[in-house]
N, C-alpha and C positions, 0 to 999 in steps of 0.2 A: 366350088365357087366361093371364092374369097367375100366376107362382108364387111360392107364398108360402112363406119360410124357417120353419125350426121355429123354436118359441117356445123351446126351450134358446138358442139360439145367437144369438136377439134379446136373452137374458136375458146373455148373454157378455160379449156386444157392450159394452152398459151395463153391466156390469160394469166390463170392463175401461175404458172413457171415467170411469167415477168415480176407476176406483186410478189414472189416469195423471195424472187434475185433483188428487186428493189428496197423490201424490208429487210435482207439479210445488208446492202450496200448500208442503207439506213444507219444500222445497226452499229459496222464495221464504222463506217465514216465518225457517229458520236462517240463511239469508244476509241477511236485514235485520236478524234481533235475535241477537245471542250469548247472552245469557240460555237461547231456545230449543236455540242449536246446540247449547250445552252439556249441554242434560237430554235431548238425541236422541244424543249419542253416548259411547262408551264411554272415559271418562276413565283413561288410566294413573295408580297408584300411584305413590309414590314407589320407587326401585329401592335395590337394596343397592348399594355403589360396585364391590363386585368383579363386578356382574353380564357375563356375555358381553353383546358387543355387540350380536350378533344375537339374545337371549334374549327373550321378548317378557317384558314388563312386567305383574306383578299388577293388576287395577283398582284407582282407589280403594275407601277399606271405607266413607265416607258418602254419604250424598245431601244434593245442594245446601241448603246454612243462608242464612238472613237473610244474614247477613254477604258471602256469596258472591256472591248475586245482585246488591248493592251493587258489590261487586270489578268485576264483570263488565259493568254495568254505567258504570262511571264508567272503566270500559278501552275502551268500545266509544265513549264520548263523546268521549275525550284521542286515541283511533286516529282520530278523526275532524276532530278539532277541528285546524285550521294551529299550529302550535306551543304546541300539547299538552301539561299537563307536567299529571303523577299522581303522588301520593308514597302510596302504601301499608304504615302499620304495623301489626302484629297483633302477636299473640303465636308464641312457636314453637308448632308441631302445630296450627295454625290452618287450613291449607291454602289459605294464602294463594297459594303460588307453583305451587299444580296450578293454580290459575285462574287467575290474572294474569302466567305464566310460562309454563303450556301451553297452555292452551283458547284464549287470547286470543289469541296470536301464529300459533296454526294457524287459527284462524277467519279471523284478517287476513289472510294468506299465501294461502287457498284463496280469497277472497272477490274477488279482482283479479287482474290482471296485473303482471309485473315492479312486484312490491311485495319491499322486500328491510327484514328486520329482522338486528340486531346484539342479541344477549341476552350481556350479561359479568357473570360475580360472582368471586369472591375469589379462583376459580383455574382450571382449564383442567376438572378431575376435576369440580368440582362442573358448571361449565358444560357439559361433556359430559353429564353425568345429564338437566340439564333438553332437551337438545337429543333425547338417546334417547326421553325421551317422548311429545320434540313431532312426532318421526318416524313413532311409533308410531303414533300418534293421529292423523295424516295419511294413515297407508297402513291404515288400519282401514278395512273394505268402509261401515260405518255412515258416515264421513266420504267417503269417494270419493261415496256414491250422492247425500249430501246436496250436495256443494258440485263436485260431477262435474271432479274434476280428483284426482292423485297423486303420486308421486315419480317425480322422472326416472330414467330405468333406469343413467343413467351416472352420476347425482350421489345415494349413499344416506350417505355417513360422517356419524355421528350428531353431529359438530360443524359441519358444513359440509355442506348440501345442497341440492337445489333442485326446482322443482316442473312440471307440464308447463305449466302455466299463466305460467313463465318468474318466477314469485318463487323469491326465493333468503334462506334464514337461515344465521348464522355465532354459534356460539358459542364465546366465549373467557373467560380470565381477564380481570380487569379490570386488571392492572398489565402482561401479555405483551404489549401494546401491541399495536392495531389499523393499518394502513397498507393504501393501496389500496382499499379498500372505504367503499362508500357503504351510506346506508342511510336509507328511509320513516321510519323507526323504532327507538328504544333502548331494551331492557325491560334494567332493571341488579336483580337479585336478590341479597341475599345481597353485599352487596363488603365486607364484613369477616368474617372466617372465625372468629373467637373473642373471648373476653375481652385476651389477651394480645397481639393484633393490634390491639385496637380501646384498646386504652390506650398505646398506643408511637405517637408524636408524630412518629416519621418513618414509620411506616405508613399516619398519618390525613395527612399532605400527599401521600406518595406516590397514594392513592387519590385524592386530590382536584385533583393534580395530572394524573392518567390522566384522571379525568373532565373538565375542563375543554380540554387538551389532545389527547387520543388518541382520547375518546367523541364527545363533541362537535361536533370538527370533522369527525366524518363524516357527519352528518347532514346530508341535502338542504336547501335552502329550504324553511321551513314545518314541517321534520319534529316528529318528538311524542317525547317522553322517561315512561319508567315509571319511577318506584324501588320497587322494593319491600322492607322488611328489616325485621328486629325492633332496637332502638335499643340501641345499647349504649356512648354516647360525646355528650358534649354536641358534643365536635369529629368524630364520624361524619361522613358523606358527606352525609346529609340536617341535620344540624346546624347546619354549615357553608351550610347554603343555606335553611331557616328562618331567621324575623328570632329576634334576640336574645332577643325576650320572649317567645317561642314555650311555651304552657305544657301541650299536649296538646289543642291546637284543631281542629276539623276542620271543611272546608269552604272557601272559595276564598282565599287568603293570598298577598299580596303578597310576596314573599323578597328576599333580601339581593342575589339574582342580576338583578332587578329583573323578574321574570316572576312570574306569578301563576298559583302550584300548587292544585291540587285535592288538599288531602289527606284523607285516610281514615285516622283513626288509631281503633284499635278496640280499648281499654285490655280488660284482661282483669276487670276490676273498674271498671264506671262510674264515675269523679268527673269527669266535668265536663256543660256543660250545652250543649256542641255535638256529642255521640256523635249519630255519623251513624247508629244505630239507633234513635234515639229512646230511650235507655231509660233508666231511675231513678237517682238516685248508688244507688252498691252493688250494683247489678243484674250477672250476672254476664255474661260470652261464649258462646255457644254451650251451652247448660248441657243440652239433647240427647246431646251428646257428653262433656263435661267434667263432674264431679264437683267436689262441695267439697271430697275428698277429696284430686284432682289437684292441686288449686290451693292447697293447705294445703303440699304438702311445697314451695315455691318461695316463702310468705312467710318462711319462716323466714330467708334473706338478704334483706338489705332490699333492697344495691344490687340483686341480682338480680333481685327481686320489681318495683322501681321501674323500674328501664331495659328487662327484656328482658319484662316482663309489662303493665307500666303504660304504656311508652313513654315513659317520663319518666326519663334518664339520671341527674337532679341533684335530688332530692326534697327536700322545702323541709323537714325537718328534718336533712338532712344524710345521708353515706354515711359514712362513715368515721370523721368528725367529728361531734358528734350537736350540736343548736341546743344541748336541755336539760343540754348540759357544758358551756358558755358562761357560766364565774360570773363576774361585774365585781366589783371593790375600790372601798373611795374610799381611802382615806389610804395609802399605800405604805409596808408593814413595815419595819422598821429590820434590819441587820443581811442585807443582802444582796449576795450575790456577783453581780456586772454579770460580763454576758460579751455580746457582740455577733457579729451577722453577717453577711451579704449575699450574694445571689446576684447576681450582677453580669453586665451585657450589653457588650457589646464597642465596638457600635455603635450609634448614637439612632435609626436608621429599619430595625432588624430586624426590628421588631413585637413583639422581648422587653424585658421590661422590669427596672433594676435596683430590687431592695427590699432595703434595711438597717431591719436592728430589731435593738431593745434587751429583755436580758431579767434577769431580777433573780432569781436561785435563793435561798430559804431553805434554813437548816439541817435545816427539817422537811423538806422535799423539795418541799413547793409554788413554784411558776415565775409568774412577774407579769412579762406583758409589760408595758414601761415605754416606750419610745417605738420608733414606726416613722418611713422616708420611702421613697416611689417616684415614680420618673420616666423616662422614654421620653429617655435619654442618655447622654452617652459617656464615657471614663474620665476625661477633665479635670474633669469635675464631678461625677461620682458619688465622684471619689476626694474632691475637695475637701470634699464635703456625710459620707463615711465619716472625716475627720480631723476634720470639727466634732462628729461623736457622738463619737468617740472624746476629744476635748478637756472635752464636757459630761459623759459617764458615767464616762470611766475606766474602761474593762470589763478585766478583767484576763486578757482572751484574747480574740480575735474571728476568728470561722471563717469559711472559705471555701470555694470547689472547688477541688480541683488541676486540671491541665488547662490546655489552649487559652488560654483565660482569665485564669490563671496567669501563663501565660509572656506572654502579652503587656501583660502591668498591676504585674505586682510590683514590677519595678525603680523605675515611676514612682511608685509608692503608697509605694514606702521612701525616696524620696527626699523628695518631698513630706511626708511625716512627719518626716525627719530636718530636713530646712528648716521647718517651724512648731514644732520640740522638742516631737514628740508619740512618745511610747514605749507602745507596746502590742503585746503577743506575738501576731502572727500564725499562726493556725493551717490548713494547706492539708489540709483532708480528702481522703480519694480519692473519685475520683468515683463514684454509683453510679447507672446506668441506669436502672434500674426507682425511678419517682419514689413510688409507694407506700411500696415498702424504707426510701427515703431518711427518708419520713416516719414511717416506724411509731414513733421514742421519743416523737416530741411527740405522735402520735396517744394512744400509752398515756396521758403524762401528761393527755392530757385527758382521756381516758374513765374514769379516775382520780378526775376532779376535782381535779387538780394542778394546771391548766395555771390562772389567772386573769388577765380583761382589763379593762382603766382603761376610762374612760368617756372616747371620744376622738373626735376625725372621723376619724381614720384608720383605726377599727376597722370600722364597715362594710365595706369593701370586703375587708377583708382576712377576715373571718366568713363574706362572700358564697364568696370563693375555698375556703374549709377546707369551707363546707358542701356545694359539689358537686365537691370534689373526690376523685376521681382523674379525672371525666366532663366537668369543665370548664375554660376557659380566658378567661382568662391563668391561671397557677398558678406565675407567678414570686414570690409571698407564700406559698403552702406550703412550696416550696421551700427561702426561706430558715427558714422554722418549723422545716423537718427538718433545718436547720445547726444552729439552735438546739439542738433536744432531742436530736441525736448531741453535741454539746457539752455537755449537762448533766453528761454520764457522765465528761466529759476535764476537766472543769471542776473535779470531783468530789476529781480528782488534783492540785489547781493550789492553791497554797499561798503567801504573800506570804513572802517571804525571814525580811524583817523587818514582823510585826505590830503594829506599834505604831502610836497613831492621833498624827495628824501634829500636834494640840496641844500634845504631850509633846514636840517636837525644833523647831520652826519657835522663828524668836524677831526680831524686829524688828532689823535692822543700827545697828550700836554700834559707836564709835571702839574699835582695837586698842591696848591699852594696850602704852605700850613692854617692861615685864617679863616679859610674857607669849608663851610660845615659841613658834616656828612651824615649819611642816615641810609638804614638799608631797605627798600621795600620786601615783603614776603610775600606771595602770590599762592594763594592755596596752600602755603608751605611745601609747596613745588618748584618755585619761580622764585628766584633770587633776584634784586638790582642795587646794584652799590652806589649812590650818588655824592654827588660833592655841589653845595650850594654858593653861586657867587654870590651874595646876600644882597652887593652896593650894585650890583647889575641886575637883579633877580634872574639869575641863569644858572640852570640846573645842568650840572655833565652827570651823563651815565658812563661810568668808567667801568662798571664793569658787571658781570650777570653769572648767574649760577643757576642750572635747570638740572632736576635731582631724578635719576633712573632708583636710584637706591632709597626706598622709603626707611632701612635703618635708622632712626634717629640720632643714633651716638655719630655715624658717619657722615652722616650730614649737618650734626653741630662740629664738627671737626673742618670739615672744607669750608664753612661760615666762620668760624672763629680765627681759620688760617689768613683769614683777608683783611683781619681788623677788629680782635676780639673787645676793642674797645666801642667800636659803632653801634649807636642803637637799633635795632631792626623793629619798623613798623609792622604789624602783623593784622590779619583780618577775621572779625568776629566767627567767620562761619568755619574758616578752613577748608580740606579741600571735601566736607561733608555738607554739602549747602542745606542739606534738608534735616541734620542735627543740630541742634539747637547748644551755641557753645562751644560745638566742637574747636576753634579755634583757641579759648581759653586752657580747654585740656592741653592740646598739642605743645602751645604756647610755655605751658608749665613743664613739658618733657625737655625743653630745647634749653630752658634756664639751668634746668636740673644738667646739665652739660656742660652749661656758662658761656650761653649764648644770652649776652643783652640785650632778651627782649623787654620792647616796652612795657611798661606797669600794667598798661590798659590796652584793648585793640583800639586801632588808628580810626579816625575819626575826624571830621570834620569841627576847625572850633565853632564852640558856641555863640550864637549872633547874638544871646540876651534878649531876643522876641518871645513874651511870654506864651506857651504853648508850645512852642517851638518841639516837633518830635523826633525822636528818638532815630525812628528811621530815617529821616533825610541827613543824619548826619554823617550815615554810612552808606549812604546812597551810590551805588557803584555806576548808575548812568550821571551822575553830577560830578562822579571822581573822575569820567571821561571828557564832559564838558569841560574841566578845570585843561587837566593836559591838552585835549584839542589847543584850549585855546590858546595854553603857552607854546605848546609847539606854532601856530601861525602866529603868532606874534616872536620866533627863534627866540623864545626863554627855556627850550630844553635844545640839547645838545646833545648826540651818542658818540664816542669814539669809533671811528671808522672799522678797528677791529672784529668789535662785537658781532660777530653773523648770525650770532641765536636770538638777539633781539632783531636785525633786521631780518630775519626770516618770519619771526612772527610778526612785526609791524608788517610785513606786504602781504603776510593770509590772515589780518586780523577783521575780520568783516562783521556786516551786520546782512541778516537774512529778513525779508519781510519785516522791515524795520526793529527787527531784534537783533540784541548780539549772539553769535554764537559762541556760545561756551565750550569751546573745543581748543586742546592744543595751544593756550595763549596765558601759558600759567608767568612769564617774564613782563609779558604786557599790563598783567593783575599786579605783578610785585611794584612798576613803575607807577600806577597809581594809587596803590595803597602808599608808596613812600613820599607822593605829593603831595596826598590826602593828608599825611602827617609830616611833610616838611618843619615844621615850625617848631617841633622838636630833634632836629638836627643840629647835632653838637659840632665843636671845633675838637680837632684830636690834642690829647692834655698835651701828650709830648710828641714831638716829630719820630715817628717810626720809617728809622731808614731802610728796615730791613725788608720794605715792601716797595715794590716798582711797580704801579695802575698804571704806568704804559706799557706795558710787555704784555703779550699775550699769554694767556693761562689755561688750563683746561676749564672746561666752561661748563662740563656733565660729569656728575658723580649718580 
């Protein structure tokens, strides 16, 4: 006789045959889809940074959004896919990186054998954060039951551990550099730490340089790369590997890298018409969780609102720079002070680029840019193309960086200007790091409405650059914009010696009549000028100038004594030693020892016969300028039209912060040392035919 079990224990039985089929479905269901593992187990929170190590982790406070399922989704297809690449951008507080930084890499790591991932972001603190979670979230009894594997008892350190199932994860900085280790897999969260990190231009190569270098090459054959981060840099890390026209697209994109990303970019405000949610222009994110209340304090900064909200670094009306400050001129105002300036590159194949431009200040304070040029080359021809703006504007300063740069171009930029007779007061700014800083005067003046631009072809680009920048690149055209408008200010200071407009002194070359006396000025003993005195008009002609490369003495009283070894030449107490004392007497005596007629005594002003009268005012070089000023505005000097080396230095002869500058204006010294001492200008004893003062001559020895 057969016996037969009680009905409890038949009812057991089946029972427990359903819970083992349902936890075995369980099982199978989270290890085929991450979508499911992730709403089956208990996802950590984000942690505070000083948490203990061993402290377990708050959950998170939401339940899985549209947005996440996506994340998780298009993580479980790039973990799957042979070289794989996912760029994920959202907004901060998105929760982007619990899912695509923890769920995903613990789902992959429990779901295989010897599967090993690498996760790096900006620094070793935050990557240990994401690693604590991913630990957490592995040794939770909900993840062991579903994916039946856990931490190995001897590998638990939340940056570095491993699993019984022989995967192993490593979390670092992304610039501490990786070595020795391979890896299935790259999740990069997070590789620029701030605004100030993500705008410093040796931060965004250093990143991009760890990435291509130190990430990359430890990735297996076939392995898969995640980026995930909120945008804050046209040159960021995903930037840099988006194509050029990248304008907030999402969905499969060919890149610069020549791999084809899957990106997820999930602006916090719909404009475009590839949101991978599907949703409206103007539609919000997550609006479950987020408020328009939230989202209201973060438009109030544009760039903020555009790069780290929108995902758009460089907003097509501008950051800094606004389009609607962009007023064009036609006709160019009269009455404007030129000043010029360049940022300049060293070498043609750096990737930077030099830019010179021209800019024209009114007396109102309005700036008209007037011409620009840029080119990918080196100082022999940036300098060349900087001495032809300088030959067409005449700017009567032109700024630069001190620096590197500096020292390796000066000499040959003075020299090449001293060889084509171009005189223009060079200004070396100090350099400033932070290229915002550099640009904030011309920023004002535009936002101002100061700042106006010609209608050119070279304004495009250079509009393109102002309008995303501090987030975009190249930005060697801001650059020099911020030479500019730090120059407005020094400019402001800078004062023509002599203001007078050159129709009043220039005068076509005229035979020297013989009654008419002559006398030479000396300038430094650098600066030569030959004058002839109409005594019954009191009108002084400069016929003719000599500026000396060659300090030889003998060769230089040779090219003086060829002009008219009878003329006296006026000479100046100091020479070109202003802080020796006499030196001009020394000099003076070398030049006679040649039989060169210099005066007896250095040039001076005559004595008034006012008892007391000192010594210094008689040599007074700001009264030997009053004098000239004032015959020039009264047209009692005259220059012959040829001379281009004195009017080179007449149009860069200026005064700075109500001084003169002592630079490069050693022919402008010779004309007032020789007015200082007119009144010892002789008549030549005999007519010398054998010299023509109206021909042109070499004018530099």
């Amino acid at each position: 006789m057969a016996i037969t079990q009680p009905v409890e224990t038949m009812i057991d039985g089946a029972t427990l045959q359903q819970q083992a089929a349902s936890i075995l479905l369980e099982r199978r269901k989270a290890r085929k889809d991450l979508v499911t593992f992730a709403s089956r187990v208990p996802v950590p929170g984000c942690p505070a940074s000083e948490i203990d190590d061993g402290a377990k982790i708050p959950l998170i406070e939401t339940q899985q959004a549209e947005h996440h399922v996506l994340i998780l989704q298009a993580m479980q297809k790039c973990m799957a896919t042979p070289h794989g690449r996912l760029m994920i951008m959202a907004p901060p507080g998105s929760a982007k990186s619990t899912y695509a930084s923890v769920v995903a890499p613990t789902w992959y790591l429990s779901n295989g054998e010897n599967r090993k991932v690498i996760l790096a972001s900006y620094g070793d603190d935050l990557a240990r954060r994401h690693g604590r979670r991913t630990r957490q979230l592995i040794q939770s009894p909900e993840t062991i039951a579903l994916m039946q594997t856990e931490l190995a008892k001897d590998s638990r350190a939340a940056n570095e551990f491993s699993l019984t199932n022989y995967s192993e994860y490593i979390a670092c900085g992304i610039l501490t550099g990786i070595t020795g280790n391979r890896a299935n897999g790259i999740v990069i969260d997070d590789p620029v730490k701030g605004r100030q990190d993500a705008d410093s231009q040796v931060i965004q190569d250093r990143t991009f340089a760890a990435y291509e270098d130190d990430l990359l090459t430890r990735l297996i054959p076939g392995g898969w790369v995640v980026i995930i981060n909120t945008r804050w840099n046209e040159r960021d890390l995903c930037g840099r590997i988006l194509p050029e026209t990248w304008a907030g697209e999402s969905g499969d994109i060919l890149c610069r890298d020549g791999n084809v990303w899957t990106v997820l970019c999930f602006q916090a405000e719909c404009q475009t018409q590839t949101d991978p949610l599907g949703r409206k222009i103007g539609e919000m994110l997550w609006p479950e969780w987020f408020d328009d209340r939230h989202w209201m304090q973060f438009r109030l900064n544009r760039r903020t609102w555009s790069s780290l909200y929108q995902q758009i670094p460089s907003p097509a009306e501008g950051i800094l720079f606004r389009k609607e400050d962009m007023a064009t001129y036609g006709d160019r105002p009269e009455d404007l002070q030129i000043i010029g300036a360049s940022d300049n590159a060293v070498t043609p194949d750096d990737g930077d680029w030099t830019e010179q431009g021209i800019m024209g200040v009114h007396p109102s304070g309005r700036a008209y840019l007037l011409d620009w040029w840029r080119d990918q080359v080196g100082p022999e021809k940036w300098i060349a193309h900087q001495i032809d703006m300088m030959e067409r504007w005449k700017p009567i300063c032109w700024f630069c960086e001190s620096g590197q740069i500096r020292r390796a171009t000066e000499g040959m930029l003075r020299s090449e200007m001293l060889k084509r007779n171009v005189n223009c007061l060079l200004e070396y700014l100090p350099a400033v790091n932070d290229k915002v800083t550099n640009a904030q005067p011309v920023i004002a003046l535009s936002g101002m409405g100061l700042l106006f631009w010609p209608i050119a072809a070279w304004v495009g680009e250079l509009q393109r650059q102002c309008l995303v920048f501090p987030a975009g690149s190249p930005d060697d055209g801001v650059d020099t914009l911020g030479l500019l408008g730090r120059g407005v200010s020094i400019a402001a200071g800078i004062r023509k010696v002599y203001p007078v407009p050159e129709e009043l002194i220039v005068t076509e070359p005229i035979p020297i009549p013989s009654h008419w006396k002559r006398i030479v000025g000396c300038g430094k003993f650098l600066g030569w000028a030959w004058m002839a005195w109409d005594e019954q008009a009191d009108i002084v002609y400069i016929y003719d100038v000599l500026k000396m490369r060659e300090t030889s003495v003998p060769i230089q009283a040779a090219a003086v004594n060829g002009r008219g070894k009878w003329i006296p030449v006026a000479w100046p107490l100091d020479g070109y030693q202003a802080k020796q004392a006499r030196h001009g007497e020394q000099l003076a005596q070398q030049y006679r020892e040649q039989g060169v007629n210099m005066r007896s005594e250095h040039a001076h002003f005559a004595e008034s016969g006012v008892v007391g009268e000192r010594k210094e005012s008689m040599v007074s070089a700001e009264a030997g300028i009053q004098d000239v000023l004032a015959r020039m505005q009264a047209g009692k000097i005259k220059v012959f039209s040829h001379l281009q080396p004195w009017f080179s230095e007449f149009r860069a002869f200026h005064r700075k912060d109500g001084n003169v500058v002592d630079e490069q204006n050693e022919i402008m010294s010779a004309m007032r040392i020789g007015i200082m001492d007119l009144r010892n200008a002789i008549v030549e004893p005999r007519r010398n035919q054998g010299i023509d003062h109206t021909a042109p001559r070499d004018w530099f020895v």
